[in-house]
C-alpha positions in Angstrom: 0.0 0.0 0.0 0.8 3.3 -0.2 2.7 2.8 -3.3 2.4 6.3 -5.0 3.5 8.4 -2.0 6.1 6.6 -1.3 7.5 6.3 -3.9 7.8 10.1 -4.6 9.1 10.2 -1.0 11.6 8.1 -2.3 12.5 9.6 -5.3 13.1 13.2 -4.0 15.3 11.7 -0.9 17.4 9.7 -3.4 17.5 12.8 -5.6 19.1 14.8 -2.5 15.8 17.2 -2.7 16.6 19.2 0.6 15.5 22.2 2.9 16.9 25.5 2.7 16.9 27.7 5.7 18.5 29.1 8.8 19.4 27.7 11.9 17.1 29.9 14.3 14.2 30.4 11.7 10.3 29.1 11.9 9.6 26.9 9.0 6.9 26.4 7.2 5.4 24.5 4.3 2.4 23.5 2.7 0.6 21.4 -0.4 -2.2 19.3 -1.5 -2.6 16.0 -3.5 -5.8 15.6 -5.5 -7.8 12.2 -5.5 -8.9 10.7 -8.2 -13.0 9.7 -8.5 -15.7 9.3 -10.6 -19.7 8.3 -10.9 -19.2 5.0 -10.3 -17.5 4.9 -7.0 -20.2 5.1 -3.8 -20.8 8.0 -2.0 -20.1 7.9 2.3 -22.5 9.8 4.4 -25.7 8.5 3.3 -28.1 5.8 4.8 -27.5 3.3 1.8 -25.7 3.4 -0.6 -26.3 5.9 -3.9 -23.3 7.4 -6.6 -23.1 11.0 -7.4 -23.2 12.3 -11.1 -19.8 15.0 -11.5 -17.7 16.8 -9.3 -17.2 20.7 -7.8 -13.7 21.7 -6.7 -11.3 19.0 -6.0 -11.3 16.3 -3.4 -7.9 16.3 -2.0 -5.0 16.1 0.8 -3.7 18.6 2.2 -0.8 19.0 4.1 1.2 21.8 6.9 4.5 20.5 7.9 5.8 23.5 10.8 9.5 23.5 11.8 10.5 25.1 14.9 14.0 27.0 15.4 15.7 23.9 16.8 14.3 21.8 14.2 11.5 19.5 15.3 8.7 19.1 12.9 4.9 18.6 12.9 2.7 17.6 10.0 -0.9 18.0 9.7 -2.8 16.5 7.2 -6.6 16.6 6.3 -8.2 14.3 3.7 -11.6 15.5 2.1 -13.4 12.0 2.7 -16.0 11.1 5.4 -13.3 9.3 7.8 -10.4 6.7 7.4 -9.9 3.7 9.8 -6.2 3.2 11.8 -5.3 0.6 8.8 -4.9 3.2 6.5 -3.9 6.1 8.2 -1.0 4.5 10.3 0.8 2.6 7.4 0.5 6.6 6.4 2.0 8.2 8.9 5.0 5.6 9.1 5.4 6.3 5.5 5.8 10.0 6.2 7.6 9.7 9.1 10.1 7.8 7.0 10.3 10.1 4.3 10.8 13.4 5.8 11.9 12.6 9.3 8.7 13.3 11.2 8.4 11.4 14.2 4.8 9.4 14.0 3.7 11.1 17.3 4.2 13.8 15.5 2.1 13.3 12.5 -1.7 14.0 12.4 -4.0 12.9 9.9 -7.7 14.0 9.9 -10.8 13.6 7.7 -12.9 16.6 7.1 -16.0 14.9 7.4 -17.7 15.9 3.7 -20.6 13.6 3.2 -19.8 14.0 -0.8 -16.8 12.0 -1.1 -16.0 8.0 -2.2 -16.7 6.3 1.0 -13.8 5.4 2.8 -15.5 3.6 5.7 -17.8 0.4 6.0 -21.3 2.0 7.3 -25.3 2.4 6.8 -25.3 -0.6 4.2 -22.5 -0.1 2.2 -18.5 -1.1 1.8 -15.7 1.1 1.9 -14.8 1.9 -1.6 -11.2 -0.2 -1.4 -8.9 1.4 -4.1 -9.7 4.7 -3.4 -9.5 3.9 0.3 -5.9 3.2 -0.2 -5.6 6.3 -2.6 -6.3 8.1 0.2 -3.2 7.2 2.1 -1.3 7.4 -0.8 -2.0 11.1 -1.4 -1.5 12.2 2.0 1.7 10.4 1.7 2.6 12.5 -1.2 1.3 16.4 0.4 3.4 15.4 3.5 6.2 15.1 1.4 5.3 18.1 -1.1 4.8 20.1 1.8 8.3 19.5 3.7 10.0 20.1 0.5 8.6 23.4 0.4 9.6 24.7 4.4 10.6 27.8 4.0 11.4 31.0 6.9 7.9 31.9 7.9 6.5 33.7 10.9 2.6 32.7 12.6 0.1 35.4 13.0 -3.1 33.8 15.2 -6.4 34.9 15.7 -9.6 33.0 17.4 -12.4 33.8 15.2 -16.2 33.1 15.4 -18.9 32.2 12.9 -22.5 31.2 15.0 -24.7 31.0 12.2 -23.1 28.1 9.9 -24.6 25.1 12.2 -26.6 24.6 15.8 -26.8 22.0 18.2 -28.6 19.5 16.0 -29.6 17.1 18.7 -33.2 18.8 19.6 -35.9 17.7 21.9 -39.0 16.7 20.4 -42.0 17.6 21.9 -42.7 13.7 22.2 -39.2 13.1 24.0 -37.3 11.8 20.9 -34.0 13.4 19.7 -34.4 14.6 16.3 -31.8 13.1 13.9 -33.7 14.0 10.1 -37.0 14.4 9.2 -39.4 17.1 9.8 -38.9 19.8 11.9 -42.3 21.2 13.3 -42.0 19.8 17.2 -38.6 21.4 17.9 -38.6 21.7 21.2 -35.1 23.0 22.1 -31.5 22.1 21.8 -30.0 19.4 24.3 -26.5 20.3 23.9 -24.2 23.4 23.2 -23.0 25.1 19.4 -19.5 25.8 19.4 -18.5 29.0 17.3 -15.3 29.2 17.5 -13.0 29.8 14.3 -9.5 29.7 15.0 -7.1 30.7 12.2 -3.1 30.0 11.9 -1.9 31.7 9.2 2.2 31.3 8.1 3.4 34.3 6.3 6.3 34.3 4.3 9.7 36.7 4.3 7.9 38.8 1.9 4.9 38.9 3.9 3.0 36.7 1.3 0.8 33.2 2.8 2.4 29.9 2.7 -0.5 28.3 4.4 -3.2 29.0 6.4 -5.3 26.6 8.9 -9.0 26.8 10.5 -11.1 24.9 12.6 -14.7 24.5 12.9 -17.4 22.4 14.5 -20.2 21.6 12.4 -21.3 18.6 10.3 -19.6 18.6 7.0 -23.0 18.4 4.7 -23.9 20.7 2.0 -22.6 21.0 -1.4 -22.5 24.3 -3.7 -24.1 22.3 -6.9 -26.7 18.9 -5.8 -25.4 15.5 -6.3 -22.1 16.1 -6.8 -18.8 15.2 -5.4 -17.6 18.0 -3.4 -15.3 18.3 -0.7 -18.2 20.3 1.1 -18.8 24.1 2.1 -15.8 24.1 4.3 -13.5 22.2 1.6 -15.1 24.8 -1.4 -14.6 28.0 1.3 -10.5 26.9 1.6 -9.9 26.2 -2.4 -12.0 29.6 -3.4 -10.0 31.5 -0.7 -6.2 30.3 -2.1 -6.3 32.4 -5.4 -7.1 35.5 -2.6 -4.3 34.2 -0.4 -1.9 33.1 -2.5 -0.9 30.4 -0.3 -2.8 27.1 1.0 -5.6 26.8 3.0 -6.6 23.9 5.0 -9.7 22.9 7.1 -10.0 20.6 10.0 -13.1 19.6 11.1 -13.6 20.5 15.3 -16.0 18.3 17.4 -19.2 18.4 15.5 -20.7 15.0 16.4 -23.8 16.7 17.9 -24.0 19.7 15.4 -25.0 19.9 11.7 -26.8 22.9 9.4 -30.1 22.5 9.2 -31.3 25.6 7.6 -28.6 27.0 4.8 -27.7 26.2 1.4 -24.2 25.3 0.6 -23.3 28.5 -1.8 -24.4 30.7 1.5 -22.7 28.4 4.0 -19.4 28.6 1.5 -19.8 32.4 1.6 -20.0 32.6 5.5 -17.3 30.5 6.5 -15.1 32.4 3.5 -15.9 35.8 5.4 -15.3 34.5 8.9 -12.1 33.4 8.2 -11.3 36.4 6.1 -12.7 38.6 9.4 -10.2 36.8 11.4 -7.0 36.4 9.3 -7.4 40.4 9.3 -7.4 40.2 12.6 -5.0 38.1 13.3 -1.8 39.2 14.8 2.0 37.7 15.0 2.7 34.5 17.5 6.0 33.1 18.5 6.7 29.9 18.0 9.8 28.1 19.7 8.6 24.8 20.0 6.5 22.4 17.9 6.3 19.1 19.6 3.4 16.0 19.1 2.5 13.2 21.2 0.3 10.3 20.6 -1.2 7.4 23.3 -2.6 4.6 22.3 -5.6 3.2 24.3 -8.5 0.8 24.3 -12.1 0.7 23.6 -14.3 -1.6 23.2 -17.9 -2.7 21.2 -20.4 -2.2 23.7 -22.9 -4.6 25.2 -26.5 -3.8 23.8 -30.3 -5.0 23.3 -31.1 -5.8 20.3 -34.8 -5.4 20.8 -34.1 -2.5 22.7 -32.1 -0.7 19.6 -34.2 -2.1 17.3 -37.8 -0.3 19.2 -36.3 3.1 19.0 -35.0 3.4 15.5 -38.0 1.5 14.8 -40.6 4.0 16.9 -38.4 7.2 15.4 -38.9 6.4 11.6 -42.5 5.9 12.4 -42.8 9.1 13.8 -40.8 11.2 11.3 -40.4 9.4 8.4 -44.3 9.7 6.2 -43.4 6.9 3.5 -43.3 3.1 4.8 -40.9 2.1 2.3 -38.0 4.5 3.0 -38.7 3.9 6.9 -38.5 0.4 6.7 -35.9 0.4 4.3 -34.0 2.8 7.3 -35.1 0.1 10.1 -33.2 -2.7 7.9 -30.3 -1.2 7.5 -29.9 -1.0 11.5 -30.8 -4.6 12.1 -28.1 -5.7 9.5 -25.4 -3.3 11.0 -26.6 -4.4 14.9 -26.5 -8.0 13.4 -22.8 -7.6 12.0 -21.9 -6.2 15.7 -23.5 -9.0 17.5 -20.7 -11.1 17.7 -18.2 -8.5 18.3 -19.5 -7.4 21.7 -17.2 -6.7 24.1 -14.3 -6.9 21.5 -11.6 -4.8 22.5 -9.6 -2.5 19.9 -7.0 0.3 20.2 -6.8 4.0 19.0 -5.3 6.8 19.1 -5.7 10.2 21.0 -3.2 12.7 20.2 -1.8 16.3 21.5 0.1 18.7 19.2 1.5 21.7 20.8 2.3 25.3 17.7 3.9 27.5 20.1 1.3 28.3 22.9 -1.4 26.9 20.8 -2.2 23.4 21.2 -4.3 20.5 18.9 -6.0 17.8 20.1 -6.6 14.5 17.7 -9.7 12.3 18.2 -10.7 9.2 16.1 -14.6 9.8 16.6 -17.5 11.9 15.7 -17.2 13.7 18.9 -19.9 15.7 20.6 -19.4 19.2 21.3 -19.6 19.5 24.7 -16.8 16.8 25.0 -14.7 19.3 22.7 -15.6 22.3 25.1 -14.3 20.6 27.9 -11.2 19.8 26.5 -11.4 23.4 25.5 -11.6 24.9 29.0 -9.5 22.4 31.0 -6.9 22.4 28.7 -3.5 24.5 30.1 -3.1 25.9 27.1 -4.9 29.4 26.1 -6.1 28.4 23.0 -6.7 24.6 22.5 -8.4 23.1 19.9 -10.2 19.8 18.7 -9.7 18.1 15.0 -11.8 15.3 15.0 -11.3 11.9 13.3 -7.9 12.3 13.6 -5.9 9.1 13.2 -8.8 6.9 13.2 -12.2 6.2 13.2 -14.3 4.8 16.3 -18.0 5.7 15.6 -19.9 8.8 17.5 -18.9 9.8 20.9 -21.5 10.7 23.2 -21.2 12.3 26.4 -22.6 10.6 29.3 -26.2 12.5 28.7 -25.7 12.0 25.3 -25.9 8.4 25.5 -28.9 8.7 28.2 -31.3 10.4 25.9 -30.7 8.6 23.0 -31.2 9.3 19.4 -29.4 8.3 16.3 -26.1 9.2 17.5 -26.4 6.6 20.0 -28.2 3.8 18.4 -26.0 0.6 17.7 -24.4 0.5 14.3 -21.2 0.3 12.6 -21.6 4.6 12.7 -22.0 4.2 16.9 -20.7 1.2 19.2 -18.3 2.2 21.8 -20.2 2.2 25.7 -21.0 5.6 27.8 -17.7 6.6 29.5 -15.5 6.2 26.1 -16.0 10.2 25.7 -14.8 11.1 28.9 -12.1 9.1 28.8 -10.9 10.7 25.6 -11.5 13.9 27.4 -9.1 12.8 30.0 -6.6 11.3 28.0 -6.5 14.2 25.9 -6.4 16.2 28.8 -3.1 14.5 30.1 -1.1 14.7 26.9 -1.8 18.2 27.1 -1.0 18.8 30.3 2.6 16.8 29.4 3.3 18.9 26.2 2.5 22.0 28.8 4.8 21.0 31.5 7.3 19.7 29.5 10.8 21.7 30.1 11.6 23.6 26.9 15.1 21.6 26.9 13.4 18.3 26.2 11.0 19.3 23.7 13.4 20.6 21.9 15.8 17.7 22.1 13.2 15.8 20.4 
């Protein structure tokens, strides 16, 4: 696997491609790969499976690899697909790590979560689309290495920007108890969780002044094309590629904690447009940051396929598509779709795997990596217990586990938290990741400059 990227890796260390710079000097550098699709390949993010007919902008990878003045390196990468399992995504990494010297704790690797993408995941009746599954990791192979060949003297300007209206808290009480998940919308009752505006923006600035790359973050559901059935790396992936002609440099998204939040009253052209101006607002905004260290750190730990009722499951998605959904067929073909995915997890019960939760620290900003759709209010608390100012979440980072509920997520229910191949790890996994994340934080913190920069 990973054939392409590697390959190129190979080729430019063999053809003694190197890095200019000075000793002393923040380095920077930045690129995409493009993937390849077409009409034929299945679309991730639906309940079934169904193809899309042509594409708007490009689906891509896109990678920021950040030197520090002693010389240790991060990369970030985000991929414009649904989400990308550990298989993937570590042989990746390694890959990277191997061709420009980034140490694998070091390396992140997030999907941005479009719904209008090849799938790259196994989920709601449909198999990941395999060859372009293992594109994927090829391409991010080959930005990673694009990107490190272009590091270059840059200084960071930061600024924590805000866009409220691009999304809500989409888990809303229904005035007959249910959580609404799709469907109509007339007994909204009110939210159950929070909306997270925030919009933070790193932008690296060349000698001249000029963008190398810029970075944002944001927390809603990646869902909403500019055109209608097409393949699109979504209104956050169209806001970054329509903004690099502006900028001259490029521009990557990462999608924040958005496991409980989605749009559900924009079109994609006027979602583009607001998330363009937002960032935009900031990046005007924005003012210079040191940055003396750049350091990552990964831990791997376990989950496991929780215990469930069958009948239990099965009464809820059964009683929820009778109540929202007007046409029998559809409903029914919905209900199905659960029993088979609850019938493929029966035997795994219990089953323990591993993942990742990572910790990147920019100078006094800091990253988190989770491998799950992750509810908001798991991402604020990271947020506000974090020891670093300005802390953020990228979600489905490294891996993909399901949704991640908090604790009253999982005890009012709703899609989110009914058992499926798209949700199967028991109440306490989120708060564990909270913790976890918490502590790698708190180690990148405390860690004396010396060793950081050692490493």
């Amino acid at each position: 696997m990973l054939r392409n990227g590697l390959l190129i890796a190979m080729v430019l260390m063999s053809a003694g491609v190197g890095v200019s710079g000075k000793a002393g000097e923040l380095m920077a550098g930045a690129a995409a790969a493009n993937l390849t699709a077409d009409d034929s390949l299945v679309i991730g993010g639906g309940i079934g499976p169904h193809k899309s007919n042509g594409q708007e902008g490009e689906l891509r990878a896109t990678a920021l690899v950040i030197q520090d003045p002693q010389g240790a390196k991060v990369a970030l990468v985000e991929c414009d697909v649904l989400m990308v399992n550990r298989d993937v995504l570590d042989r990746a990494a390694h890959a990277i790590e191997k061709a420009t010297g980034v140490p694998f704790d070091n390396i992140l690797i997030n999907a941005t979560h479009t719904h209008h993408a090849p799938t790259t995941v196994s989920i709601h009746g449909y198999r990941r689309e395999e060859a372009f599954t293992q594109q994927v990791g090829d391409k991010v192979v080959e930005a990673a290495v694009a990107a490190h060949q272009r590091l270059t003297p840059v200084t960071m300007d930061f600024r924590l920007g805000e866009e409220s209206s691009v999304g809500r808290n989409s888990r809303l009480l229904l005035s007959n108890g249910m959580i609404y998940w799709t469907g109509s919308q007339e007994d909204f009752v009110r939210p159950t969780g929070p909306f997270d505006p925030e919009l933070p923006v790193w932008a690296f600035r060349r000698k001249d002044g000029s963008v190398e790359a810029l970075m944002f973050n944001h927390s809603t559901h990646t869902i909403g094309s500019k055109k209608p059935g097409v393949r699109s790396p979504g209104f956050y992936g169209m806001a970054a590629q329509e903004l690099e002609p502006e900028l001259g440099g490029t521009v990557l998204f990462f999608e924040g904690a958005s496991g409980s939040t989605h749009n559900l009253d924009l079109n994609g052209p006027e979602m583009t447009t607001r998330i363009k101006q937002a960032v935009l607002g900031a990046l005007g905004k924005a003012k210079p940051r040191p940055v003396d260290v750049v350091r990552g750190i990964r831990k791997e730990v376990a989950i496991k396929v929780r215990d469930f009722d069958d009948a239990e499951d099965d009464a809820a998605v059964v009683a929820y598509e009778a109540h929202k959904i007007k046409d029998p067929k559809i409903a029914q073909f919905v209900v199905d779709i659960f029993r088979d995915m609850r019938k493929e997890l029966m035997p795994l019960k219990g089953q323990e795997r591993k993942t990742w939760v990572q910790a990147i620290r920019i100078g006094d900003t800091a990253v988190v990596g989770v491998p799950a759709e992750f509810f908001t209010v798991l991402g604020q608390d990271i947020k506000r217990r974090s020891p670093f100012r300005y802390t953020y979440v990228f979600e489905l980072a490294n891996d993909y586990i399901g949704y991640v509920p908090d604790h009253k997520g999982h005890e009012l229910g709703g899609y989110q938290t009914w058992t499926g191949l798209h949700s199967f790890v028991p109440p306490g996994t989120g708060e564990m990741i909270v913790d976890e994340a918490l502590s790698l934080l708190k180690t990148l913190h405390d860690e004396p400059r010396s060793t950081a920069q050692a490493r």
